[in-house]
C-alpha positions in Angstrom: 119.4 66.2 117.4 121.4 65.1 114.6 120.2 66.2 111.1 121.0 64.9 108.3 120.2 66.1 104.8 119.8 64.3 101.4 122.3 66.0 98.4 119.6 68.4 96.7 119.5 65.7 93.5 118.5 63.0 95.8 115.6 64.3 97.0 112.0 62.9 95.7 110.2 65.6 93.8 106.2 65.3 92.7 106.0 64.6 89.4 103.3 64.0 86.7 99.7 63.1 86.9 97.8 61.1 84.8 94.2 61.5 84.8 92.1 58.8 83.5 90.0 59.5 80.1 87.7 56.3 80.4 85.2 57.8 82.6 85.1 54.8 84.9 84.1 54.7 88.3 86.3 51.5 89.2 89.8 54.2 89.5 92.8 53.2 91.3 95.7 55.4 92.4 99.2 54.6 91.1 102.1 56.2 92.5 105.5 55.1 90.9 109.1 56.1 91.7 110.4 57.4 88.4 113.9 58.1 87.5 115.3 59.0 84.6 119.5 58.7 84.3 119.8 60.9 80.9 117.5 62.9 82.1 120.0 64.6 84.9 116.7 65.2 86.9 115.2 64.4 90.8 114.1 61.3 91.5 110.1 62.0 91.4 106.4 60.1 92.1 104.5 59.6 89.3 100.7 59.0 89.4 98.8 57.8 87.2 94.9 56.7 87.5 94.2 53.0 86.2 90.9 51.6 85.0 90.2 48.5 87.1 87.3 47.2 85.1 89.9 46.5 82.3 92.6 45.7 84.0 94.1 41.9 85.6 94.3 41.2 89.2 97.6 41.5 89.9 100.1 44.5 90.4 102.1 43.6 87.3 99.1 43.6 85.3 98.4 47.4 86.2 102.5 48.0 85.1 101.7 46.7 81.9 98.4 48.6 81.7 100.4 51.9 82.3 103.2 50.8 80.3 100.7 49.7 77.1 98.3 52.7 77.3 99.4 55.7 79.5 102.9 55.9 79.5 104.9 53.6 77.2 108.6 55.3 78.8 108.0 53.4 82.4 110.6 51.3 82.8 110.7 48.0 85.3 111.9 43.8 84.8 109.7 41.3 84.1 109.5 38.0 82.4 107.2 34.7 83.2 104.5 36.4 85.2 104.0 33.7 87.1 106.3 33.7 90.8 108.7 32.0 88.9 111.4 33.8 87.2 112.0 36.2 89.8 112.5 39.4 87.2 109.3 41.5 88.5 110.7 42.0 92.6 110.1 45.5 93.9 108.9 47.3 96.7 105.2 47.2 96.6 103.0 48.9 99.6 106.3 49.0 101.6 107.0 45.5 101.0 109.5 44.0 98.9 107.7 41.3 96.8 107.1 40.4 93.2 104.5 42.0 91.1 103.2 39.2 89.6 102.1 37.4 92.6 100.8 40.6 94.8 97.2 41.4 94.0 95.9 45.4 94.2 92.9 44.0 95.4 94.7 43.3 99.2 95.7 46.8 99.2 93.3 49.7 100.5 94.1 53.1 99.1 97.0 54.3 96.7 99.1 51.6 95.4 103.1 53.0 96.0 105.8 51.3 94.0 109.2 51.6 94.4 112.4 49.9 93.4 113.8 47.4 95.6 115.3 49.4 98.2 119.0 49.9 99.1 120.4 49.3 95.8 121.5 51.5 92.8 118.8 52.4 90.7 118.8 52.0 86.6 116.1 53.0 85.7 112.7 54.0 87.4 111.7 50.5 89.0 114.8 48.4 87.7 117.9 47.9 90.5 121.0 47.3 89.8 121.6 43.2 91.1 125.2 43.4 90.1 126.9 43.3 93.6 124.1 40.5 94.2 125.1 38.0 91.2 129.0 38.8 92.0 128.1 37.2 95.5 126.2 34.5 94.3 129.0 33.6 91.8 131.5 33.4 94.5 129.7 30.5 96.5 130.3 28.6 93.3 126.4 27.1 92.6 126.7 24.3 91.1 127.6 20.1 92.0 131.6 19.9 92.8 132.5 16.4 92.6 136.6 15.7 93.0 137.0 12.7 90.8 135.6 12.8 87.7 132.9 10.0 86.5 132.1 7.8 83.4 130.1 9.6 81.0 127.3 7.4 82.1 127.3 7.6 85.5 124.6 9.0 87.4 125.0 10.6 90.9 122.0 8.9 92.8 120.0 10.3 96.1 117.9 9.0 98.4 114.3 10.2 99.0 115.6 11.1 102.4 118.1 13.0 101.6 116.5 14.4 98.4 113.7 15.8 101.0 116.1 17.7 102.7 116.6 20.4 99.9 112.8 20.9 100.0 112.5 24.8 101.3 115.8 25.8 100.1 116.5 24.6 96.6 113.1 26.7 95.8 115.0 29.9 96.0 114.5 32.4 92.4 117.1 34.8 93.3 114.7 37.5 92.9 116.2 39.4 95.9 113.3 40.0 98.3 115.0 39.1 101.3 118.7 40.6 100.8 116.9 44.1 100.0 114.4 43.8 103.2 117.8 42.9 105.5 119.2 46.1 107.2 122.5 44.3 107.4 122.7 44.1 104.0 121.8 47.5 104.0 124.9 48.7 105.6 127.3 46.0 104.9 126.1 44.5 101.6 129.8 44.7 100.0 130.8 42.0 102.0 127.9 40.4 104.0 126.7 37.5 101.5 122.9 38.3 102.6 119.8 35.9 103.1 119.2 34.9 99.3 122.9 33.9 98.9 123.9 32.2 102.1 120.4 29.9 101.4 122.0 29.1 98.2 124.7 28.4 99.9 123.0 25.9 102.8 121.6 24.4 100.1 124.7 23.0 98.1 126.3 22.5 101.5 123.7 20.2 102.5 123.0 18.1 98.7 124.6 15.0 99.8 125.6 14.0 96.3 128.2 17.7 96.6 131.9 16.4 97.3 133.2 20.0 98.6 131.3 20.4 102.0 134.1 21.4 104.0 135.6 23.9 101.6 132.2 25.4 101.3 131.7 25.8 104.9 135.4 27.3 105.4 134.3 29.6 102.6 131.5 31.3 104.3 133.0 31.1 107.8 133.4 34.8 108.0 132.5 37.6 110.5 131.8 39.4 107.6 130.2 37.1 104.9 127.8 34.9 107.3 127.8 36.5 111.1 126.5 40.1 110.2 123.0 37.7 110.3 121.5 39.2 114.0 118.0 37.2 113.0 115.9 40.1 112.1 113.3 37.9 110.0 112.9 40.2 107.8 114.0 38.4 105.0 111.9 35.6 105.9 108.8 38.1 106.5 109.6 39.3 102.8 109.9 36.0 101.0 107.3 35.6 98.3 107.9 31.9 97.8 107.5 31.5 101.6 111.1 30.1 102.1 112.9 30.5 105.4 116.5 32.2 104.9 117.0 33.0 108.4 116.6 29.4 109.5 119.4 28.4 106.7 121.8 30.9 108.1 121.4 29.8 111.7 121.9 25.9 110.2 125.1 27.5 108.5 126.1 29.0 111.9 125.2 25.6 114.0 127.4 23.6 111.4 130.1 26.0 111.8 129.7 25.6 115.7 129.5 22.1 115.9 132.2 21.0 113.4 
């Protein structure tokens, strides 16, 4: 059997624990991934036991309480706190998801929080989305139109056809689905991933976009698009309930049938 072993600064150490001083009988369990650049240290778990009688219902709200009162160095994104900003994504009870949205009351046990997975990490729950923004950049997000208009024109749509971005144009960027996609995993240099081929589908489909056949020849790669084998996970992972997978096989049928 093959074997294969993790460089010895890799490796997840235990690290502190932080016992609750309230006296309250409502304790939770926190275990977070800590990691500390400056520090030239492992990797380790953190845990810390959180007061749920004080304490919101959601899993950023027990971040902040750690962050506030326990441990003011824990480190993680997040901005609107409300599903829409995308900031807070991580890897909460082995699923990627945003902290904001998941309540700890669905979870039984320990609460385990992680960074999303397969990306470099920054700092303890904050990844590095740089390769992910470079991608997203490339696809060129925004209206192309090849002759310029008056000032004062406007670019009308139909209901119809407005109805058709319903599902994609939804899409925050947080990075749920590209991080839950083992393609990705292995091939995330070059394979565009669920969160920016959706993008993608969904400029390639606005009917008021002039550029629909350079965008399609753009992402007609082996590389960029057809790594996809329709895993679902991104799908699965989605915390806005959006359907990546179906996007990338309307990509693939367009690209078929054109």
């Amino acid at each position: 059997m093959v074997q294969f072993n993790l460089p010895k600064n890799s490796k997840i150490i235990k690290g502190n624990y932080f016992k609750d001083t309230t006296g309250s009988k409502n304790l939770k369990k926190i275990n977070i991934y800590r990691w500390d650049p400056d520090k030239k240290e492992n990797p380790k778990i953190d845990t810390f036991e959180v007061d749920l009688n004080k304490c919101g219902n959601k899993v950023l709200d027990i971040l902040n309480k750690i962050k506030n009162e326990i441990d003011p160095s824990l480190t993680y994104r997040r901005s609107c706190a409300h599903g829409v900003c995308g900031s807070c994504a991580m890897n909460v009870d082995g699923v990627n998801t945003l902290s904001c949205m998941k309540s700890h009351k669905d979870i039984n046990g320990d609460i385990n929080i992680y960074p999303l997975p397969h990306l470099k990490v920054i700092k303890d729950l904050v990844a590095d989305l740089s390769n992910l923004y470079r991608q997203y950049e490339s696809i060129e997000p925004w209206l192309k139109i090849k002759q310029a208009k008056p000032k004062n024109y406007e670019i009308n749509q139909s209901k119809e056809n407005r109805k058709k971005l319903d599902g994609v144009y939804e899409c925050i960027m947080c990075a749920c689905c590209s991080t839950s996609c083992p393609s990705y995993w292995w091939n995330g240099e070059k394979y565009l991933g669920p969160a920016v081929l959706l993008q993608a589908y969904r400029w390639i489909i606005d009917s008021r976009d002039e550029d629909r056949k350079d965008r399609l020849r753009e992402v007609a790669d082996k590389l960029k698009l057809y790594r996809c084998h329709t895993i679902m996970n991104c799908t699965n992972s989605c915390p806005k309930g959006l359907n990546p997978a179906k996007a990338i096989s309307s990509l693939k049928k367009m690209l078929a049938t054109n």
